[in-house]
N, C-alpha and C positions, 0 to 999 in steps of 0.2 A: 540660365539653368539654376535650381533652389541648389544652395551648395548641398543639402542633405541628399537632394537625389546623386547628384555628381557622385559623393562619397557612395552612397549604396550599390551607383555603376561601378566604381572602380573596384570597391572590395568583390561583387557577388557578380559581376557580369550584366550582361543585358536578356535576363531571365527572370521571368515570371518565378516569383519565391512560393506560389502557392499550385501552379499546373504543372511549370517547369519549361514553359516553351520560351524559345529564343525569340526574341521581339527587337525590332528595330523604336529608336529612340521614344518614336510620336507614340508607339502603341506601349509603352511603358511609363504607369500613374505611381507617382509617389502615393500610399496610403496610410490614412494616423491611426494607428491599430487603438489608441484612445482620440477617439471623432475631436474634432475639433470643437464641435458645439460642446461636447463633454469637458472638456477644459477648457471651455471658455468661460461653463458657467460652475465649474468647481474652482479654477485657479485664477480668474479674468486675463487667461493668454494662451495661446494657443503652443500646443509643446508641439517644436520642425526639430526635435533633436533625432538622431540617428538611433535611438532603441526606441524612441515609438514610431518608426516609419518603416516599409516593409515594401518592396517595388512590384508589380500585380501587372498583369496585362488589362486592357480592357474593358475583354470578358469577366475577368475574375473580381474586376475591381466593383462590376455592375452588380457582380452575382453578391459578394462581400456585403454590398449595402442592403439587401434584401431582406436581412434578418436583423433582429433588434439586437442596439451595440449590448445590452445588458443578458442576449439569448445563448444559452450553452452551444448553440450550431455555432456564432461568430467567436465564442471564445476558441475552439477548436478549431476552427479554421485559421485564425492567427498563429494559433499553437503551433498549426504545419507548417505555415508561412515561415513562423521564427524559424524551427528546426534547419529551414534553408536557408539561414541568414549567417554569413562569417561575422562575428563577435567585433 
């Protein structure tokens, strides 16, 4: 297991940070609320630290990628995500 999921289990549960539903292990995605591609090609590495990773079932994580990392919908949608994140 990526130890930043482990950490987001342990602090927030095994809950969807952005619908709120209880998910077992397999249906819970680590997601980089700044894309990977986007720090790869601002910073040449990819940031796994615990404030840009957000735990997402699925569904939410398929729905998340739908919109452009740079579109006022994904910024808000993270926003709500965060709000359910223990610090």
């Amino acid at each position: 297991m990526h130890p930043t999921k482990y950490m987001l289990i342990r602090k927030n549960g095994m809950y969807c940070m952005l619908c709120g539903k209880r998910c077992e292990y397999t249906d819970l995605e680590m997601h980089h609320k700044k894309w990977k591609s986007i720090c790869l090609k601002e910073n040449g590495r990819i940031d796994n630290s615990y404030s840009n990773n957000v735990l997402l079932c699925t569904s939410c994580h398929k729905y998340v990628h739908t919109f452009s990392y740079y579109s006022e919908q994904y910024h808000n949608l993270m926003v709500s995500a965060e709000q359910h994140k223990i610090p």
